[in-house]
C-alpha positions as CSV (number, residue, x, y, z in Angstrom):
1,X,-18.3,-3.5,-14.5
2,X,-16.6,-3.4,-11.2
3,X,-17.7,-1.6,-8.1
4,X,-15.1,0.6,-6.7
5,X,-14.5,2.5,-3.4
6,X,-12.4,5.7,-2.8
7,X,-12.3,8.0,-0.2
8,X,-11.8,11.8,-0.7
9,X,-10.6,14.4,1.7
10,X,-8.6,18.3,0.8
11,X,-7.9,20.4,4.1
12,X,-6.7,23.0,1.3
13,X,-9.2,25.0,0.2
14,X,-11.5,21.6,1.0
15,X,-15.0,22.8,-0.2
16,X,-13.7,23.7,-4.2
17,X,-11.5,20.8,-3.9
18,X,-14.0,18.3,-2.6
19,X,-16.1,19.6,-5.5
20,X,-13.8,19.6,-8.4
21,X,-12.8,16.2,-6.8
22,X,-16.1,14.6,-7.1
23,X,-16.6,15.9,-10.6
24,X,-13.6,14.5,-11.4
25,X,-14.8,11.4,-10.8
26,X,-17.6,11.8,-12.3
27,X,-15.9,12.2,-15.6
28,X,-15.1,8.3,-15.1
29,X,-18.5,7.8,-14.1
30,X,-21.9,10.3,-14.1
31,X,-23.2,7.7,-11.7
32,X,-21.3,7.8,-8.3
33,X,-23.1,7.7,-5.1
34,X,-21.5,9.9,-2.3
35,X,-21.8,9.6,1.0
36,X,-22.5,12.7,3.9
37,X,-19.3,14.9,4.3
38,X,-17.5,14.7,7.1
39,X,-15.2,17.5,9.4
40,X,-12.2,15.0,10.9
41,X,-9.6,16.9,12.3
42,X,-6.4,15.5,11.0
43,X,-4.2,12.2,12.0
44,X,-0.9,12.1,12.4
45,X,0.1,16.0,12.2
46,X,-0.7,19.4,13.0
47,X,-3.5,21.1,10.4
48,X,-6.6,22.5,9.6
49,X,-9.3,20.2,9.4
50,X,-10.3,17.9,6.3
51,X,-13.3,17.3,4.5
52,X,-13.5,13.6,3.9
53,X,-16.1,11.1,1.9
54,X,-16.4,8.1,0.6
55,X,-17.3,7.4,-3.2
56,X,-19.2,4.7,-4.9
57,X,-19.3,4.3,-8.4
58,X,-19.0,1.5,-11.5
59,X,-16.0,1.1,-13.3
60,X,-14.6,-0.6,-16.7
61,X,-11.3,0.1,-16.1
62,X,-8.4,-2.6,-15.2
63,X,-6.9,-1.8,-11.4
64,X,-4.4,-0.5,-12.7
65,X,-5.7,2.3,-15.2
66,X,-8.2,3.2,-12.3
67,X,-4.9,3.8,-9.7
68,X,-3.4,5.7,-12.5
69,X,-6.6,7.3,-13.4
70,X,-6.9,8.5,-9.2
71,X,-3.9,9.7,-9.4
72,X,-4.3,12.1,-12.7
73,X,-7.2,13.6,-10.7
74,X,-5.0,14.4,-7.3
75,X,-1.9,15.6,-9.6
76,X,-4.7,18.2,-11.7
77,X,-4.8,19.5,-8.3
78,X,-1.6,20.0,-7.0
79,X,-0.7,16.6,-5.4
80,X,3.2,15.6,-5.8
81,X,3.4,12.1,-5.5
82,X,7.0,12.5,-3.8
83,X,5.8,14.4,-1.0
84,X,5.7,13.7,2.8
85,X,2.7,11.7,3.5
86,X,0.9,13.1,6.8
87,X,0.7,16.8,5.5
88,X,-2.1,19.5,4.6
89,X,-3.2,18.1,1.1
90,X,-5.5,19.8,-1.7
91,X,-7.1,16.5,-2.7
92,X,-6.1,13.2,-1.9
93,X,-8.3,10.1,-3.1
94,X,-7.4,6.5,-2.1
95,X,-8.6,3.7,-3.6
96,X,-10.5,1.8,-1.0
97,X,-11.7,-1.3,-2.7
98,X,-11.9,-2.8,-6.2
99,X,-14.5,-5.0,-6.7
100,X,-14.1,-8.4,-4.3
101,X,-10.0,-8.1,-4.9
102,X,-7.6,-8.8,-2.0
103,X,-4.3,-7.8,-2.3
104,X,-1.5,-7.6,-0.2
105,X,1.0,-5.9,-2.5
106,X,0.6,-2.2,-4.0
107,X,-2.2,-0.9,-4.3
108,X,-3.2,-3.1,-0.8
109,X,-6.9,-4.3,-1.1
110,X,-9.1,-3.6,0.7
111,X,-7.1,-0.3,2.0
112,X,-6.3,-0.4,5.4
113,X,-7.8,3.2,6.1
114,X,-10.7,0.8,5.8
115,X,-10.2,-0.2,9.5
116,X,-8.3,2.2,10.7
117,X,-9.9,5.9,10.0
118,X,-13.5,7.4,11.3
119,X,-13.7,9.2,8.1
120,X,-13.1,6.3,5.9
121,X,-15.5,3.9,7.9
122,X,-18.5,5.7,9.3
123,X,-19.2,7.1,5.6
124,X,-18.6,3.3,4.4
125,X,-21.3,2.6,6.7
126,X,-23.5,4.8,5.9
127,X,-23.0,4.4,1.7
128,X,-22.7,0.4,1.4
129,X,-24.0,-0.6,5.4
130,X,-24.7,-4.2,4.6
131,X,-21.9,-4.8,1.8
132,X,-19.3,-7.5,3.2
133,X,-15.6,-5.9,3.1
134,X,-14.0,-7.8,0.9
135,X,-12.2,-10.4,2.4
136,X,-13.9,-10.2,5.7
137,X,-17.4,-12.0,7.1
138,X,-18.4,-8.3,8.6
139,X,-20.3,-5.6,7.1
140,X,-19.2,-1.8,6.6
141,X,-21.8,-1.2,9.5
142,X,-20.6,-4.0,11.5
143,X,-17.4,-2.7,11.5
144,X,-18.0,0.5,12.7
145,X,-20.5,-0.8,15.6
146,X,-17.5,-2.3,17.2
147,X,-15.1,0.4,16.2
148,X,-13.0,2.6,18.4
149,X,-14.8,5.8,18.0
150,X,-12.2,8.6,19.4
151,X,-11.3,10.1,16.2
152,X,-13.0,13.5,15.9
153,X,-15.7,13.9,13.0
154,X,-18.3,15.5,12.6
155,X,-20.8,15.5,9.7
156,X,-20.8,18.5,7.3
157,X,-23.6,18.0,4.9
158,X,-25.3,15.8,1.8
159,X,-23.3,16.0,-1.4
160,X,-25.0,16.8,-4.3
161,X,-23.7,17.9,-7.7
């Protein structure tokens, strides 16, 4: 089994699509561990606010069935892989990190949102604090303790399914 990390975040509709994303998941695994919810207004464009966690679970699948199974999930939800990238979405999940891979070629591994988003690390943190990023020496929380905190986020609430 591998341990996997993907983020999740809808700014359409984002409570019923934050659910039916998780369950989703689920479907590939009963046993994922979520982290709090978070409010993070959006980067890059103008939009309503996203809903945005992080998901832990175990996987059998090869990297690649798991991007293609991801993507089946956003696609059941409206999500055209041909479209723009920084827009409004109904359900986007990213695949954060598979396993201890590093990768520099597609999918990138560990994902750069990784070090780059609020709502991709602080949940990170909070899930898997004292796991090393693969291909680092630091620690989720590590990472955010020195990161650049100006993003707006707010936490929402708990998931629980």
């Amino acid at each position: 089994m591998t341990q996997v990390l993907v983020s999740v975040g809808s700014n359409i509709d984002r409570e019923f699509h934050i659910v039916e994303g998780i369950s989703a998941l689920r479907e590939l695994n009963p046993n994922c561990h979520c982290s709090r919810i978070f409010d993070a207004e959006p980067v890059g464009f103008e939009g309503p606010n996203f809903y945005n966690l992080v998901v832990e679970f175990q996987t059998d699948l090869t990297l690649t069935n798991m991007v293609v199974a991801l993507r089946n999930i956003e696609s059941r939800w409206g999500r055209k892989r041909d479209s723009e990238k920084s827009q409004d979405r109904t359900l986007d999940i990213d695949l954060l990190t598979y396993g201890e891979s590093v990768r520099l070629q597609d999918p990138t591994l560990p994902r750069n949102d990784v070090y780059k988003f609020a709502f991709t690390l602080w949940p990170l943190a909070e899930l898997c604090p004292e796991q090393v990023i693969p291909g680092d020496l630091q620690t989720y929380a590590q990472a955010w303790s020195t990161f650049n905190k100006n993003q707006a986020l707010w936490p929402v609430f708990d998931f629980y399914l």
